[in-house]
N, C-alpha and C positions, 0 to 999 in steps of 0.2 A: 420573493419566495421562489425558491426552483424547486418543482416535482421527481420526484425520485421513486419512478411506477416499479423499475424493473428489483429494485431492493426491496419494497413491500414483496411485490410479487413472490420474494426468492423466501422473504420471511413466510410467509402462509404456506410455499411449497415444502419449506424444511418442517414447519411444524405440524405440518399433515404426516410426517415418516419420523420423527423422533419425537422423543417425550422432552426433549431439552432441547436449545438452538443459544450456543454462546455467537454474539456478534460482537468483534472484536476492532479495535481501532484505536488510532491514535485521541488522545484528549483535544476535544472541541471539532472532532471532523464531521458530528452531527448527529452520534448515535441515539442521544436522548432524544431529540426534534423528531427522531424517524421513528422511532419506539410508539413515543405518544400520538404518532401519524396510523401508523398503524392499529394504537388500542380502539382510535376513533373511527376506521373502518371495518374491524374485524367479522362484527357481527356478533361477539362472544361477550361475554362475561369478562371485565378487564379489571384485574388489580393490582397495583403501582406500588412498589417501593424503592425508594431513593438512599441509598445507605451513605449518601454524604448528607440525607437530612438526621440530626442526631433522636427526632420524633420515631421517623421510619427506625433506625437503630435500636430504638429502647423494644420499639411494637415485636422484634425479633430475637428478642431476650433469649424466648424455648420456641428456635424456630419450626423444628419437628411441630408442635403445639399450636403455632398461627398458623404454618404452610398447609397442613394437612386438609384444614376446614375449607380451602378454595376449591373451586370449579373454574374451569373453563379457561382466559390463559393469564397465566401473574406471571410480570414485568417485574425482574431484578434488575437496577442500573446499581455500577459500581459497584460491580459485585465483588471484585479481589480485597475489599476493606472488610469482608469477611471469609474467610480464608476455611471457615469450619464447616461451611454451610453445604460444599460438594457433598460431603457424605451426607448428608441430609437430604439432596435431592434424588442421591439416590435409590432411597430407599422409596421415597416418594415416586420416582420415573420408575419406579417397577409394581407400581401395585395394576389390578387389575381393571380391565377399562381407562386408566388413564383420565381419569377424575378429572386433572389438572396439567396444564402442560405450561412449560417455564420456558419463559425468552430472559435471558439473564445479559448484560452488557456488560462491559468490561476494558478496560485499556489493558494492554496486552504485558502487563509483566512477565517473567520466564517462570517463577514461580507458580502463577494462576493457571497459564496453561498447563506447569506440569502435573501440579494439583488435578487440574479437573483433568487431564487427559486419564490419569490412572485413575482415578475413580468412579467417572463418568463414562469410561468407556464402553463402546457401543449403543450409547444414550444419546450421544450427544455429536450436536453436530455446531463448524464453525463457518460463519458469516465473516468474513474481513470486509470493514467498511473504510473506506476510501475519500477523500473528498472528494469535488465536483467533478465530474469527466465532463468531457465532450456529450457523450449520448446525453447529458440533464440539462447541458446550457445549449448546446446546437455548435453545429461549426463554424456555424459565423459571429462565434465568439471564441474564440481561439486564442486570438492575441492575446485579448481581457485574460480567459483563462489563464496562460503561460505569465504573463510579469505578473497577476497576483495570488496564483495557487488555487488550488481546490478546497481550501477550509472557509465553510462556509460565512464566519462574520469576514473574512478578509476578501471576496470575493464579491460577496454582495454589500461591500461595505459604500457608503454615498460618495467620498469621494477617493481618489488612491492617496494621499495623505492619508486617509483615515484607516485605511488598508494597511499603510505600512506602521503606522502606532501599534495596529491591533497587532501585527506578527510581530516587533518588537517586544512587546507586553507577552504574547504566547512564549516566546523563546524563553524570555527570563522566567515566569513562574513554573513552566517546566521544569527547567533546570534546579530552580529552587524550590520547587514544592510539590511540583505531578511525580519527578521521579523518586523523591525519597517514599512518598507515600505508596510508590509501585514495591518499596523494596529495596530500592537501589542506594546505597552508600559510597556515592563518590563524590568528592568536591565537584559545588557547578560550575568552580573558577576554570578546575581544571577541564570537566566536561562543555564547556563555554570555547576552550581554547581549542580543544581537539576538534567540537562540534564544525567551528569555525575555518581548521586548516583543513578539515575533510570536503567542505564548500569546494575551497580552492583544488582539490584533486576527483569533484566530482565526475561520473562518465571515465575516470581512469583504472585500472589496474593496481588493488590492494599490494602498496608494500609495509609490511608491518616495521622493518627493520628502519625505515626512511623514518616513519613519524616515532617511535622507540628512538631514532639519535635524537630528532629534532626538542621531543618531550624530557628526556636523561630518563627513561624507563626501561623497565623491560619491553622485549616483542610480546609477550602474554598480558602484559596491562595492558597496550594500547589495543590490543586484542579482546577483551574484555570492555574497555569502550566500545568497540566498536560494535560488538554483540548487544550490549544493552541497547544504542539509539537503534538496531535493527529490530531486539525485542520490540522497543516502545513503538515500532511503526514509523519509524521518520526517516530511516535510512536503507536503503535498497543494497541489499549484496546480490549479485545478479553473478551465477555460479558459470565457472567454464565448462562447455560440453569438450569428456574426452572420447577418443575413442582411437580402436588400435591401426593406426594408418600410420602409414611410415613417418610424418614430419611431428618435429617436435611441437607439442603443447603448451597455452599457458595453463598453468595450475592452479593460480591464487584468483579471486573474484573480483568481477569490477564494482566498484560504490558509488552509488547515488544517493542524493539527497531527495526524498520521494517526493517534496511537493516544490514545485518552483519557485513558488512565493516565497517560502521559508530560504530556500535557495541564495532568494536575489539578496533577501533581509541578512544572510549572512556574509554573500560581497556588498554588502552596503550599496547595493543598485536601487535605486527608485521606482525610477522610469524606462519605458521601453528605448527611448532614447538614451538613456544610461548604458545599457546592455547592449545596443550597437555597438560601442564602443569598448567594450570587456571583452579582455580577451577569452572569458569562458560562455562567450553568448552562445556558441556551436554546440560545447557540452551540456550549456543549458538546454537547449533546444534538444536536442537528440534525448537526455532524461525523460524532459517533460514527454517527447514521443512515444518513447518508450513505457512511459506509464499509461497514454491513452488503447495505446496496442494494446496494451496487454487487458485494459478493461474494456474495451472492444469486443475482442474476440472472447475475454472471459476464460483465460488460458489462467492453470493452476500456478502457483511459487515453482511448487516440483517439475512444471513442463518446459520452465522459461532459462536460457540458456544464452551465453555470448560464446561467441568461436575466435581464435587466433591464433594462428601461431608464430612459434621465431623466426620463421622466412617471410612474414609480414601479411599474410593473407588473414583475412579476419571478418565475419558478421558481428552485424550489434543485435541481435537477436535472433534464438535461434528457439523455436516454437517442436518441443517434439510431444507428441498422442497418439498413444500406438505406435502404429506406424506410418503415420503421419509426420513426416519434418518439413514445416515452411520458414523459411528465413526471410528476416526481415533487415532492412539497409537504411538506416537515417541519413539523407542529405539535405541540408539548408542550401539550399540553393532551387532556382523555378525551372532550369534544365537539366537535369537529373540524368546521368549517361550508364553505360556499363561499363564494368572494371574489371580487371583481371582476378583482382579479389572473388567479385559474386559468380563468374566460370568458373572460380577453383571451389569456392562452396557449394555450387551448383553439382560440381562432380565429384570431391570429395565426403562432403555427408548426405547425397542422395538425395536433393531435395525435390518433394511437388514441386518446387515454385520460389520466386524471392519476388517479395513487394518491396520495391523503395517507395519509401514514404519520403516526402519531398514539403517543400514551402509552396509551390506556386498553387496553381487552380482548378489546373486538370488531371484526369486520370485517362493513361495510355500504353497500350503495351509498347517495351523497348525490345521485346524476340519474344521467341515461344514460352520462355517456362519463365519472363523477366517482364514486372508491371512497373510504372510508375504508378505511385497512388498519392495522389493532394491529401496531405493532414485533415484539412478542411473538410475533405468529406470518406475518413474513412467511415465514419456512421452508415451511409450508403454503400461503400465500395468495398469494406472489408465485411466477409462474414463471420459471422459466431462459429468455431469451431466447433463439431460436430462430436 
């Protein structure tokens, strides 16, 4: 069992200031585990309903009519398999004193969010839950973490055999039954194949036109894929910051496959010895980086940014808050140097600061406004942005 203090915490903070708190995620990355974690510490008044059990389903016939009667906080899980109920909470998150306050859970269809965005609005607030980081296993499991992902039965599975069954088994019923039930109508053969060539272009530069020859589609299908596995949480479009400086820009996003494990499961990599030897172990690495930064520091979707452009200069992360911009530099290697790159980012988008984040052990500065920082222990070395 790994503890996960700082997601409870963030649960109870959100629901001390809204009448509603959607937490959103990928299926199986632990939202029911943490829900029920939470009913059992709150101190409140806890009641549960499960809308994939068909009990709980019937008991919400005239949900107006059951909701109403509670105090204190009711737990919706899977809540997009009813799609009517937003307006119902709303009427309930506006009465006075706040009788009852709803943590509602949910795998992230496009539809559910848009739903509850318009109708919940200013009620409601969103949680994105993530699998395991670094902050819940510690850093000196890093490795563990990177070749089997952050979902929790694949992580904590007994042995990596059994790890890679379970992400096996996740991929496919995904495909065949989490996503239709989101809403989504598209073959999983076909969604199997694209899920699988977007593996091999992960940490690259979206070209729609490339995987449109390779499929015989249009650009706006394979577009539409790509949006859905980003709806559903399993795939990272990681946006280019522009801005008006004389060199030319990239325009189109880079993609990632957001959890490693699933990653490796999709090059048919096992072992961390397998990955040595893959030619995408680098882009491996740098994702999975890239995904601990960003739960690190606790930096928003809308703040996180990649830089490049066509004379070759480029950050793999660019962190802007306010006015705030720190950049951040993936390198797999344990001596970590400066490049011509991080001085031209360094002076063209005004940065505080660039952390290379690195493989080896230590944390060092390489000049005044240029850190190395060990993977291992950003936990310690990088702060929560402010």
């Amino acid at each position: 069992m790994v503890d996960r203090p700082r997601e409870l915490e963030a649960f109870d903070r959100l629901l001390r200031r809204f009448p509603v708190v959607g937490i959103i995620g990928a299926r199986q990355v632990g939202k029911t585990t943490l829900a029920r974690a939470f009913a059992a510490r709150t101190g409140k008044k806890v009641v549960y309903y499960d809308l994939e059990n068909p009990e709980d389903l019937a008991r919400l016939t005239d949900p107006m009519l059951v909701l109403k009667q509670h105090k204190g906080v009711v737990i919706i899980d899977e809540v997009q398999r009813m799609p009517d109920l937003f307006s119902v909470l709303r009427v309930l998150a506006d009465r006075p004193g706040r009788p009852a306050q709803f943590l509602i859970l949910g795998s992230a269809s496009p539809a559910m969010l848009r739903q509850s965005s318009e109708t919940l609005a200013g009620r409601i607030a969103y949680r994105r839950l993530n699998g395991f980081s670094l902050a819940e296993v510690g850093g000196d499991e890093h490795l563990r973490l990177w070749v089997r992902g952050g979902f929790p039965r694949s992580y904590l599975a007994r042995t990596l055999e059994d790890s890679c069954e379970w992400r096996h088994e996740f991929i496919r019923t995904f495909l065949e039954r989490d996503l239709p039930q989101l809403g989504i109508n598209i073959r999983s053969a076909a969604l199997q194949r694209f899920w699988s060539m977007l593996a091999h272009y992960h940490g690259q530069i979206w070209n729609a036109s490339e995987f449109a020859r390779s499929f015989g589609v249009s650009d706006n299908t394979v577009r539409n894929y790509l949006d859905v596995l980003s709806a559903a949480l399993v795939v990272r479009q990681l946006p280019p910051w522009h801005e008006n400086i004389s060199k030319r820009q990239v325009k189109s996003p880079k993609v990632y496959i957001t959890d490693s494990g699933i990653l490796h499961t999709l090059l048919n990599q096992r072992t961390r010895h397998d990955l040595e030897g893959h030619p995408k172990v680098g882009a491996s690495w740098e994702g999975f980086a890239v995904e601990q930064i960003i739960n690190r520091i606790q930096a928003r979707p809308e703040e996180c940014y990649f830089w490049s452009t066509y004379s070759g200069a480029e950050l793999d992360l660019l962190v802007v808050r306010g006015r705030r911009r720190i950049g951040f530099e993936i390198k797999r290697t344990v001596s970590p140097k400066i490049t011509p790159s991080m001085r031209q980012a360094l002076k063209d988008l005004r940065l505080q600061r660039i952390e290379v984040i690195h493989a080896g052990e230590d944390t060092f500065p390489l000049e005044a406004k240029i850190r190395a920082v060990s993977l291992s222990r950003i936990l310690t070395d990088l702060d929560v942005l402010g």
